[in-house]
N, C-alpha and C positions, 0 to 999 in steps of 0.2 A: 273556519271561523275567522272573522277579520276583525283586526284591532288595531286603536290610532297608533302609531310610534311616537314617542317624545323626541323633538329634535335632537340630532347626532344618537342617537340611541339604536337606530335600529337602521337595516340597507332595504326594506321594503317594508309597504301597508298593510300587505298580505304576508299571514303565517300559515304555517304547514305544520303537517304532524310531526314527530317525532321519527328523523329517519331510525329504522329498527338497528341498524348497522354503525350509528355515530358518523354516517358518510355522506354529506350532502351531496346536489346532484351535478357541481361539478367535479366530484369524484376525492376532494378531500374530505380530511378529519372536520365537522362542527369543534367550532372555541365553545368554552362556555367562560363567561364573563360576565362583569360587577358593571351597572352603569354606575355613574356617578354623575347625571345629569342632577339638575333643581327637580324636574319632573319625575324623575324616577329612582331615586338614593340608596343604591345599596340593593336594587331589584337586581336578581339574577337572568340571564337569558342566553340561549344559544345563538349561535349567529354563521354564517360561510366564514371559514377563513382568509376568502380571496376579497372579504371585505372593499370596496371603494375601488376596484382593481378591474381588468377587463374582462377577468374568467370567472369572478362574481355573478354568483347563481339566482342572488336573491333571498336565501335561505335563513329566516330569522325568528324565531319563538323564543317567547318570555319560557322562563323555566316551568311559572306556575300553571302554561298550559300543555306544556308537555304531559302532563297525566301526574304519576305517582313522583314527585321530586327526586327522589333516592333515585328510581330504577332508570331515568333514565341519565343522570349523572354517572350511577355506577354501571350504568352499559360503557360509557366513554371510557372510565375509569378501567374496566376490568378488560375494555380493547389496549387500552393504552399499557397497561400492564404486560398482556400477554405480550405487545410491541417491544416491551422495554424487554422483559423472560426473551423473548428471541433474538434482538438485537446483543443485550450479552452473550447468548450462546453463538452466535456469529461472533462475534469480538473473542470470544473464546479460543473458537477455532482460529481464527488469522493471529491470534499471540501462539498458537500451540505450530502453524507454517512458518512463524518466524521466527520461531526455536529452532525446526524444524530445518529451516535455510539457514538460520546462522549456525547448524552445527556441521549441513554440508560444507558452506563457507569454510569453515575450519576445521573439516576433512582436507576438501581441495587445498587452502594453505598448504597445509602439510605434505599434504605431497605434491602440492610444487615448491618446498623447502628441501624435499627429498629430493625432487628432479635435478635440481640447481646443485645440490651436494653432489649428486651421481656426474652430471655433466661438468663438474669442476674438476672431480676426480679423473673421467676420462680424458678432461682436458689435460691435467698435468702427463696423465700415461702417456698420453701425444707427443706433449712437448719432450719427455722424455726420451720417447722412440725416434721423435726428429733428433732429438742431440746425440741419442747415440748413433745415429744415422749417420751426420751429420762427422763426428768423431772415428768414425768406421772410412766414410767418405776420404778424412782429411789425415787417415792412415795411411790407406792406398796412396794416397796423394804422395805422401811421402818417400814412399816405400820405394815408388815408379820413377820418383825425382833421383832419389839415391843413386837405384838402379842407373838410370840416364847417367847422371855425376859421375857414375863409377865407370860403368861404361866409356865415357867420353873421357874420362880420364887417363882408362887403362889402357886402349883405344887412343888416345889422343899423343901417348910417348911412342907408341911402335910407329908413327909415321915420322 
């Protein structure tokens, strides 16, 4: 069926039927839309959404020739629904992984609060085992100097 289009109202001469799908034939969603032209006031009609654009199919019926008005609004409608029903339950899932990751997140915290605690601890044990080391060291040290002193002392009158 061909029908004039009232300027700016419509992206082609030629109308088509009613895609069964709401999916015009460059592969998106049909708009359905209010003109508001002098010629045509308040007329409903579906149209490509890539309107005036490069990927603009052409795809343009008044509502009134889509057949029964309702059935084919509430095709788009009941696509769109199920769109929006699956895009929550998507959204669903990505809030339930980023629970999901923030409770790993704040597992791994934790235990690298523990790590840092264990590794501070061994640290001190260290520094500890150096000073006694270190203590043990500056015993001997002592002991061998004495020794020497005394030595050299006792040792140092008989000559």
């Amino acid at each position: 069926m061909r029908r004039p289009c009232s300027s700016g109202s419509c992206a082609s001469s030629s109308t088509y039927s009613m895609p069964p799908s709401g999916i015009c034939a460059c592969g998106e969603l049909i708009v359905y839309l209010t003109s508001h032209t002098p010629e045509n006031p308040g007329r409903h009609f579906w149209r490509c959404r890539n309107f005036k654009t490069t990927r603009d199919c052409g795809f343009f019926l008044w509502d009134e020739d889509a057949g029964v008005q309702s059935s084919g609004t509430q095709r788009v409608v009941d696509m769109l629904r199920t769109e929006l029903e699956d895009s929550k339950d998507k959204l669903d899932e990505l809030k339930k992984k980023l629970e999901d990751t923030k409770m790993k997140f704040e597992d791994t915290k934790m235990k690298l609060e523990e790590s840092k605690n264990k590794i501070s601890k061994l640290q001190r044990k260290l520094d500890c085992e150096l000073l006694n080391k270190k203590m043990a060291f500056a015993a001997i040290l002592i002991v061998v100097l004495a020794w020497v002193v005394s030595f050299c002392f006792l040792y140092g009158r008989k000559m």
